[in-house]
C-alpha positions as CSV (number, residue, x, y, z in Angstrom):
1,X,12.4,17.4,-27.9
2,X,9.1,17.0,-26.0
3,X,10.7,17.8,-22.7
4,X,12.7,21.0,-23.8
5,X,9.6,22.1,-25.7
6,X,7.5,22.0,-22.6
7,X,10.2,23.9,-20.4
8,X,10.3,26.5,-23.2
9,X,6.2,26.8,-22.7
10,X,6.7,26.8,-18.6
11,X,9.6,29.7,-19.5
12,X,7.4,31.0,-21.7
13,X,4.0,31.4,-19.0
14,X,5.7,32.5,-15.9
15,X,7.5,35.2,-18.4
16,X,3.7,36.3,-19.6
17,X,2.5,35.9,-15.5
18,X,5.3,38.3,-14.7
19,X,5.1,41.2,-17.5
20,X,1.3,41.4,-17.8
21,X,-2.3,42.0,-15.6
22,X,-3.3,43.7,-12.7
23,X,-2.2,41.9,-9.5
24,X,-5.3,39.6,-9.4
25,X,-4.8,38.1,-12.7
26,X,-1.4,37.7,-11.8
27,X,-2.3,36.1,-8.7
28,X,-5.1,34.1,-10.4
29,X,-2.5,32.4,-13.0
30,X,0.2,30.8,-10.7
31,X,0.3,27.5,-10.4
32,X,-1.0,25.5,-7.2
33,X,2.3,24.1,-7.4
34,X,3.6,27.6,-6.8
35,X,1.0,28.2,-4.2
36,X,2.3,25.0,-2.1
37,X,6.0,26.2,-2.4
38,X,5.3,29.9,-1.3
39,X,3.2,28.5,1.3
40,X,6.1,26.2,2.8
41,X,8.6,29.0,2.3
42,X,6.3,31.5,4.0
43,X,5.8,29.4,7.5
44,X,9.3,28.2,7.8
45,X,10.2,32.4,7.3
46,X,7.3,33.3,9.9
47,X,8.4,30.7,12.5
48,X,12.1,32.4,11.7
49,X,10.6,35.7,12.4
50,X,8.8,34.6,15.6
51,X,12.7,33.0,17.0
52,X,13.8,36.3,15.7
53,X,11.5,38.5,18.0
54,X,11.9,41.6,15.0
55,X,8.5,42.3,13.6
56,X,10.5,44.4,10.7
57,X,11.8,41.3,9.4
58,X,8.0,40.4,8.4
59,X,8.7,43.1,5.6
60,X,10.7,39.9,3.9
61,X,7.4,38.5,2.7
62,X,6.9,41.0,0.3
63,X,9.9,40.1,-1.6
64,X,8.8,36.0,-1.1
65,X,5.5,36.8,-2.5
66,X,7.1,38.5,-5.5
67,X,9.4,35.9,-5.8
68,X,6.5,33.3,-6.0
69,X,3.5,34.4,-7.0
70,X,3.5,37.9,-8.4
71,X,6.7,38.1,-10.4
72,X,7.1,42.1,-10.8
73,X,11.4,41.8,-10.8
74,X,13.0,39.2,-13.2
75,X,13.7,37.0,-10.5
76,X,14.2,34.1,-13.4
77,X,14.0,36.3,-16.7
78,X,17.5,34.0,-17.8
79,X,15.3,31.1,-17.8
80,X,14.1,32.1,-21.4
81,X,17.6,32.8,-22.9
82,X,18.3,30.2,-25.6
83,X,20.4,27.3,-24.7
84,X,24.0,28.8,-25.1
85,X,26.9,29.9,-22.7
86,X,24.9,32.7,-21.5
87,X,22.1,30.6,-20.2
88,X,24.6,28.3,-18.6
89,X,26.6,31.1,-16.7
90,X,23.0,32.1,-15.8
91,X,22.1,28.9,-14.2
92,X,25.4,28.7,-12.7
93,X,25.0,32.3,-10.7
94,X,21.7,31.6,-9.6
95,X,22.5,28.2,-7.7
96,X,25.7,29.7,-6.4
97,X,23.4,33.0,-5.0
98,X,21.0,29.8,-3.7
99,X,23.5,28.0,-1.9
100,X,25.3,30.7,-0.8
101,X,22.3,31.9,1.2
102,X,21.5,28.7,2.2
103,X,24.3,28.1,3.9
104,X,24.7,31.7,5.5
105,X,21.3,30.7,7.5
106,X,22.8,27.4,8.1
107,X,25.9,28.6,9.9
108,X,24.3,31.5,11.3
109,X,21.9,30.1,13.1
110,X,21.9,25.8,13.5
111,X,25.3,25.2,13.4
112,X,28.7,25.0,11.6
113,X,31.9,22.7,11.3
114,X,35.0,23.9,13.0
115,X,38.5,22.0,12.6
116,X,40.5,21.5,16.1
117,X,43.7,23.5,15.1
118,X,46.2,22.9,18.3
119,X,46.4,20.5,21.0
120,X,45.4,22.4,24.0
121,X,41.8,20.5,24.6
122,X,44.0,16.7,23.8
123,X,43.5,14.2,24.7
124,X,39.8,14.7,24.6
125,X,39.8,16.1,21.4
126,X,42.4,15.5,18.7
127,X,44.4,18.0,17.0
128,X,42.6,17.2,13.2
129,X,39.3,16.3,14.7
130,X,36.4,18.3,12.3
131,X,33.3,18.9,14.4
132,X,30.1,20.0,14.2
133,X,29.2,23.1,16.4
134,X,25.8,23.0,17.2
135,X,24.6,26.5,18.0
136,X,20.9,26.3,18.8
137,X,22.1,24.5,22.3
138,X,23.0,28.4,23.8
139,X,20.9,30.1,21.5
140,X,22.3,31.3,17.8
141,X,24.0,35.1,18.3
142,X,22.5,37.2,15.4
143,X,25.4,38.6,13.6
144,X,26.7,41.7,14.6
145,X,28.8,41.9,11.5
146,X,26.1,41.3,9.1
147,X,27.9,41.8,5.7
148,X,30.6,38.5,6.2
149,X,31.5,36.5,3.4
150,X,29.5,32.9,5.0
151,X,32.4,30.2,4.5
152,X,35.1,32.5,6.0
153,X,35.8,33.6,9.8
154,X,38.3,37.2,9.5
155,X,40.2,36.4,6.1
156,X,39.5,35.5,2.7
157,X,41.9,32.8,1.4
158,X,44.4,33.0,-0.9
159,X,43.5,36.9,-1.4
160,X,44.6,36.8,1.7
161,X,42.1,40.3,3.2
162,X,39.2,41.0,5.3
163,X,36.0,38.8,4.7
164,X,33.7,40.9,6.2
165,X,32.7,45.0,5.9
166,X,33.1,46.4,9.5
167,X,30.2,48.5,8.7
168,X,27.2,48.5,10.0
169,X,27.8,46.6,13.5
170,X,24.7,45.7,15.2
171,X,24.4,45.6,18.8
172,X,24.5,41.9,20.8
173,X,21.6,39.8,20.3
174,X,20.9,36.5,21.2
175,X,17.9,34.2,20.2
176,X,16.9,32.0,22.6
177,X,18.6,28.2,22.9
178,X,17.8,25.0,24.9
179,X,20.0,25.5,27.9
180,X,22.9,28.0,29.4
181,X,26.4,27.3,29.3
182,X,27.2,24.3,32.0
183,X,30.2,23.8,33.8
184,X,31.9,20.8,31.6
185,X,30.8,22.1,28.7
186,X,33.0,22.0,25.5
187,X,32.7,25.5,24.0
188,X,33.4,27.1,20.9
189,X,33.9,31.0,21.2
190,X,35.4,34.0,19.9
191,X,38.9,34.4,21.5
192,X,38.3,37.7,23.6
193,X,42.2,38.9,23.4
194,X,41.9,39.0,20.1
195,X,39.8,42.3,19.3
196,X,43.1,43.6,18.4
197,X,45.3,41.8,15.7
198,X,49.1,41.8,15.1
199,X,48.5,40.4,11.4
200,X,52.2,39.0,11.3
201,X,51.8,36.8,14.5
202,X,48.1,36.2,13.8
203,X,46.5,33.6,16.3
204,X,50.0,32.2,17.2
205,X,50.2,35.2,20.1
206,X,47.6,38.0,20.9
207,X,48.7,41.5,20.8
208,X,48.4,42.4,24.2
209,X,51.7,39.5,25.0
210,X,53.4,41.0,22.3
211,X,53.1,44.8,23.7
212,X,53.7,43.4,27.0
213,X,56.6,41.2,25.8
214,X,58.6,44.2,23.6
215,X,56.3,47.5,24.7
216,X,53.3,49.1,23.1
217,X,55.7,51.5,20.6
218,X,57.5,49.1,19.4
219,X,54.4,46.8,18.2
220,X,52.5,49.9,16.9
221,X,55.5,51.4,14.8
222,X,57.0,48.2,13.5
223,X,55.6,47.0,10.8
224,X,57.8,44.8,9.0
225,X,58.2,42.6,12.2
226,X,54.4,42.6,13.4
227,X,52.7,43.8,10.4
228,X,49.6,45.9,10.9
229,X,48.0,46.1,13.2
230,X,44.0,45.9,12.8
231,X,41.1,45.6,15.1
232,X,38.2,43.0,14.9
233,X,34.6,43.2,15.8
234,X,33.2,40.3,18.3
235,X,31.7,37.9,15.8
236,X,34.9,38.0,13.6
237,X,37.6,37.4,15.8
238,X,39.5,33.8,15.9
239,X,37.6,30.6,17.1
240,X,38.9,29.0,20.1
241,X,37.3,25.6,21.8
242,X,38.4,25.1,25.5
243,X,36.4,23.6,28.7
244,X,34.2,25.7,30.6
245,X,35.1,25.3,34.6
246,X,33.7,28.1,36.2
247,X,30.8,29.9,36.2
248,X,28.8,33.4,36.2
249,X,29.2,34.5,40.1
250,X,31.7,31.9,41.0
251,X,35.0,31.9,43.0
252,X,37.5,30.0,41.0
253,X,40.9,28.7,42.2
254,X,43.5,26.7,41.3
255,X,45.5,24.7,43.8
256,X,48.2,22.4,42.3
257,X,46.6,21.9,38.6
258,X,43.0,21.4,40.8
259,X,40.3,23.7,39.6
260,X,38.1,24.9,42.4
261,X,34.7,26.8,42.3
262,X,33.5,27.5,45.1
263,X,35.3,25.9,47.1
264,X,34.4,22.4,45.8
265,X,37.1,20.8,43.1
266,X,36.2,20.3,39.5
267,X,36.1,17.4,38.2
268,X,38.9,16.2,36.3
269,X,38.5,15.0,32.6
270,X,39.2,11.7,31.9
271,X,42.1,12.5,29.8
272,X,43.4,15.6,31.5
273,X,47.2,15.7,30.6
274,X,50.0,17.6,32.6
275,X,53.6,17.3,31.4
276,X,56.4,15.2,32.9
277,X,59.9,14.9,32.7
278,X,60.8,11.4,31.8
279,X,64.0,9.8,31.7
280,X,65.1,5.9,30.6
281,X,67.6,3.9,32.2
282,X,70.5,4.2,29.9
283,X,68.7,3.1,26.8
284,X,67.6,6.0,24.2
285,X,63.9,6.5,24.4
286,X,63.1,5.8,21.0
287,X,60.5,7.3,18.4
288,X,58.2,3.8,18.8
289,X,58.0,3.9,22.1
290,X,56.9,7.9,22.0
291,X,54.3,6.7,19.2
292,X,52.6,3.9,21.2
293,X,52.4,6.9,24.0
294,X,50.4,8.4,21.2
295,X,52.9,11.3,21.7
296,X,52.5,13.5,18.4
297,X,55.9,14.7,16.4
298,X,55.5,17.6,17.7
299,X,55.1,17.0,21.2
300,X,58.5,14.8,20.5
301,X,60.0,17.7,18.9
302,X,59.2,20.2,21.5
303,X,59.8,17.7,24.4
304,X,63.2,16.2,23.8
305,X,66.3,17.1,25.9
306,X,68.4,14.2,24.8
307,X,68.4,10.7,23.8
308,X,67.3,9.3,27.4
309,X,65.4,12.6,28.5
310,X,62.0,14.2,27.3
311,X,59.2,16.4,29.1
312,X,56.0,14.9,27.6
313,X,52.0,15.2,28.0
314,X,50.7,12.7,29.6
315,X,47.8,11.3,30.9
316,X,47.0,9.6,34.2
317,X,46.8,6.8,31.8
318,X,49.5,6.9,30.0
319,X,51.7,8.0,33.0
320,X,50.7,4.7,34.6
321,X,51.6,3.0,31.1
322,X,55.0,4.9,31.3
323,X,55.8,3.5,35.0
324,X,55.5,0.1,34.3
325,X,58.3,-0.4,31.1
326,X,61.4,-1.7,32.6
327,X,63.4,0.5,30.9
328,X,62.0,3.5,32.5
329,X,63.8,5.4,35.3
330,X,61.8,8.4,36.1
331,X,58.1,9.8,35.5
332,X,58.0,13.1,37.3
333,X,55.6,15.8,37.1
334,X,57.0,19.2,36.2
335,X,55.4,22.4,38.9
336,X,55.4,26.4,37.6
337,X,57.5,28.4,38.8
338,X,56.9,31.0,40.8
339,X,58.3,33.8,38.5
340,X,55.7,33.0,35.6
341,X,53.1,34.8,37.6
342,X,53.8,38.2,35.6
343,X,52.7,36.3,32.3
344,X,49.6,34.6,33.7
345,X,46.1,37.3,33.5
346,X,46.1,39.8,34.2
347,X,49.0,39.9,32.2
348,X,51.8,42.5,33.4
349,X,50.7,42.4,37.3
350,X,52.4,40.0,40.3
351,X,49.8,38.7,41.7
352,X,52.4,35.7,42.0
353,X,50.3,33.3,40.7
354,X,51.0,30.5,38.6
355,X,48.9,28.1,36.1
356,X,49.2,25.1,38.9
357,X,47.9,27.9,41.7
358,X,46.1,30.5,40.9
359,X,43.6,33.0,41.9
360,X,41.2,33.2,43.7
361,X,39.5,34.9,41.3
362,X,35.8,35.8,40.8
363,X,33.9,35.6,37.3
364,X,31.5,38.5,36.9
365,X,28.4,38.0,36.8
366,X,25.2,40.1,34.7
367,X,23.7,42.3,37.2
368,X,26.1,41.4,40.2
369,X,27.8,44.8,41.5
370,X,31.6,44.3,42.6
371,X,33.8,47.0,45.0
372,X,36.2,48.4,42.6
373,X,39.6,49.2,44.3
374,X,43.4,49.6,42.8
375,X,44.1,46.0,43.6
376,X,41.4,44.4,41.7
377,X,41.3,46.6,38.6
378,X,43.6,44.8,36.4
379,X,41.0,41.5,37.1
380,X,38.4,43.4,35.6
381,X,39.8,46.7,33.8
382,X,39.3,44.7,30.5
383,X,35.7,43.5,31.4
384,X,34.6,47.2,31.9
385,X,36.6,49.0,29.0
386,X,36.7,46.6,26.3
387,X,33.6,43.8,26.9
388,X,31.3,46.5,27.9
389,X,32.7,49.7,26.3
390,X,32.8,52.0,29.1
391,X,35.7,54.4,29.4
392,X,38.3,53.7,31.9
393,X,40.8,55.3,33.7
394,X,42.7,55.8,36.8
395,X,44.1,59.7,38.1
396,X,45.3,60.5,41.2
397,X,44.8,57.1,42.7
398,X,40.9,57.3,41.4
399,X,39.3,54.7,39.2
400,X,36.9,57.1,36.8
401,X,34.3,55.4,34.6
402,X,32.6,57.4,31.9
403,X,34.2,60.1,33.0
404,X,32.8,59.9,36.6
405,X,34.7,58.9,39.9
406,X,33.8,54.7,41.0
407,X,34.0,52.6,44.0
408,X,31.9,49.9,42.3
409,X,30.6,48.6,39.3
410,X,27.8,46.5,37.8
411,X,28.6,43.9,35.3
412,X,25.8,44.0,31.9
413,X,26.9,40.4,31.2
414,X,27.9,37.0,32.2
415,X,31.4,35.7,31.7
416,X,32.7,32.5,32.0
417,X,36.2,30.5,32.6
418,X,37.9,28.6,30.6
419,X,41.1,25.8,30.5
420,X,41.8,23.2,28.3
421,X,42.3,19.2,29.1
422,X,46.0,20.1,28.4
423,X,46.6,21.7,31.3
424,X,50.2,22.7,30.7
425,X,50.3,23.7,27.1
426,X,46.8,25.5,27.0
427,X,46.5,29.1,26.4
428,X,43.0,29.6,27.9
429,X,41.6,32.1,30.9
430,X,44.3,31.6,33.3
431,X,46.6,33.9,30.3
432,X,44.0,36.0,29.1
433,X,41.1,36.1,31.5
434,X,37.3,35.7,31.4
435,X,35.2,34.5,28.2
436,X,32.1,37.2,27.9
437,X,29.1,36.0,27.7
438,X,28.3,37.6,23.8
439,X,31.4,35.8,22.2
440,X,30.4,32.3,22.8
441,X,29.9,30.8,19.2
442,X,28.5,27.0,20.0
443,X,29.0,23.5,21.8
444,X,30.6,20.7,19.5
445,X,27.8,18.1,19.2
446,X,29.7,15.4,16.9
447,X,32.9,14.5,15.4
448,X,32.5,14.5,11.3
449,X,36.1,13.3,10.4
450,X,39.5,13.1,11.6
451,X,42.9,13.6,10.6
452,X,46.2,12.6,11.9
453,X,48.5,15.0,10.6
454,X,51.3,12.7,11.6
455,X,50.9,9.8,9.2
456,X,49.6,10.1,5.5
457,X,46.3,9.5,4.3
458,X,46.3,6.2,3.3
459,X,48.7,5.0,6.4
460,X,46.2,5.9,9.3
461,X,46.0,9.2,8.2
462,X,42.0,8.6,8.7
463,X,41.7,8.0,12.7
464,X,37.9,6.1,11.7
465,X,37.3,5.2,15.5
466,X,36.6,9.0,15.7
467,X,34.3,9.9,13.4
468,X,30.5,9.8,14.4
469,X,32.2,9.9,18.2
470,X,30.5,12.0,20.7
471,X,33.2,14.8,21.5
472,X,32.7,15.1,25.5
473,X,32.0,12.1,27.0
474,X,33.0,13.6,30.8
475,X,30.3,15.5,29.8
476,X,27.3,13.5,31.5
């Protein structure tokens, strides 16, 4: 009784600070308590502001001090409802509005979790792996869809809709991080094919494959087989994680699965996998055998030909595994064929280049000016139109930007490339091109949890030799 009797009186004074006095009685009758938490509030939002470089946002304190010390909106008027449903829905909406906030600042700008949804970066990460992606490494991007529901990338679930109002949309900003993107680097990033959205197919194949695959008309005017189709700003578009390999200004090529930069190769993960056909002696290859492989069900599934025969992933150290059973005839490693080149980027063109050889290529560069000619266009035409938002086109053998006839053209950001550590079942830049600079999201920093997907929860559904585990140990 004593207790609620002196909340009622605390209710009671901040409700008389807040609807009585001049602003220097109100001032005069808050609590030193109060002072100490405005005060700790107050540097935390100034040092924000100072990271923020925006001397607008120092209009903010106003509504701090209000909230604090002066009290002129309700900010807490339910705090003197009587106990009752009321009061308790009350309580309930203003910790949600709290939390909610608090964790929009958290994801926006130290970091968020992000769940490894394919296989294309395994064995180095694990399809099921949760990680932390710490964004304060490259610098946090300030939203340039501000109005986003916080715990939602492009779609709200179960309603199954947009979680985010396209307008307004801010131009690119970055704050400033620790380092720039390295070469090795694990990167989390907004997939850059996917400013344009068959919402049928989703993230399972970008738009541009489809139109390429059954024609623009057909993808546009079809909606019961592709759905509709929608375009996303920068900040909202799907999350991928691949390995950066080359960088801003580089000359990358790939000669038999080697990544070169510069001439010099890449080095090669530790579990890099590449696929190979392998075939037993006359005994079926059987599921135990695939499992102490630590080949998933799916890559079983998608890899079987027949009872002896199976193209698998592998790593250098499984492969060696595989060679020494006694029951294994042959471990070969399976080469692209020449014909793929029209599906590897720039999608559409022969450049007759496969994901084992490809290029060379070179990743633009901020501020580096490049000779524009018909033969490098499709390299770069997406670069200039869609990355930068210039106007393209090409008449009468002419490249025009903006309108005006070019011969060259100077890039306004950095882009990198990107493969991942499953070299031959990896969507990544070598079938949709560079990574620009103002849709990276993050590095991973830690593994949280991990799932196998393939065995239940309490059957080694939990892989606990993952979690806590650094996530890019080539990574030196």
């Amino acid at each position: 009784m004593a207790t609620d009797n002196k909340h009622k009186q605390d209710n009671n004074e901040e409700e008389y600070v807040r609807q009585t006095g001049s602003l220097t009685e109100r001032l005069g009758r808050v609590k030193t308590t109060r002072w100490l938490r405005f005060a700790i509030v107050a540097v935390i939002y100034l040092l924000w502001v100072l990271w923020m470089g925006n001397p607008w946002l120092l209009l903010g304190l106003l509504l701090l001090v209000d909230i604090y010390l002066t009290q002129y909106l309700p900010w807490g008027a339910w705090k003197g409802m009587k106990k009752g449903p009321a009061r308790m829905v009350m309580s309930w909406v203003d910790a949600i509005i709290y939390a909610l906030v608090l964790v929009y600042f958290l994801f926006l700008f130290v970091g968020q979790n992000y769940q490894i949804p394919s296989s294309s970066l395994e064995k180095s990460l694990l399809t099921g792996d949760f990680l932390w992606v710490n964004k304060v490494t490259y610098g946090p991007r300030v939203p340039q869809t501000p109005l986003h529901f916080p715990l939602a990338q492009n779609t709200l679930p179960f309603l199954n809709c947009k979680s985010y109002i396209e307008k307004p949309q801010l131009s690119y900003h970055r704050l400033k991080g620790l380092r720039n993107v390295e070469r090795m680097d694990i990167v989390v990033f907004n997939f850059p094919a996917g400013d344009t959205v068959a919402l049928k197919y989703g993230s399972s194949e970008d738009y541009y494959s489809l139109c390429f695959r059954h024609g623009r008309d057909v993808v546009n005017n079809n909606k019961d087989a592709f759905g509709e189709i929608i375009y996303r700003p920068v900040d909202r578009r799907d999350n991928y994680v691949k390995r950066c390999l080359g960088l801003p200004g580089e000359m990358i090529q790939i000669k038999d699965g080697i990544v070169y930069a510069d001439g010099k190769a890449v080095p090669q993960p530790k579990n890099v996998q590449y696929f190979y056909y392998v075939k037993s002696k006359g005994t079926p290859i059987s599921k135990d055998r695939l499992d102490e492989l630590e080949i998933s069900n799916e890559d079983q599934s998608r890899g079987y030909i027949n009872a002896n025969e199976y193209v698998l992933p592998l790593t250098a150290e499984k492969k060696k595994m595989l060679e020494s059973k006694p029951w294994v005839e042959v471990v070969q490693q399976i080469k692209a064929e020449p014909g793929e080149s029209i599906y590897t980027y720039p999608i559409g063109t022969d450049y007759g280049w496969t994901h084992d050889n490809y290029g060379p290529v070179w990743v633009p560069k901020k501020g580096a000016k490049i000779d524009l000619t018909l033969e490098n266009l499709p390299l770069y035409e997406r670069c200039i139109r869609n990355y930068e938002g210039n106007d393209l086109e090409v008449k009468n053998g002419q490249i025009y930007i903006n309108g005006k006839p070019a011969t060259s053209y100077t890039f306004l950001m950095d882009y990198y490339w990107m493969q991942g550590d499953n070299r031959d079942n990896s969507l990544d830049s070598r079938y949709w091109g560079f990574v620009p600079e103002d849709h990276i999201v993050g590095t991973p920093s830690i593994i949280l949890i991990s799932f196998d997907k393939d065995r239940s929860l309490f059957n080694g559904g939990i892989r606990w030799n993952r979690i806590f585990k650094m996530p890019n140990p080539d990574k030196k």
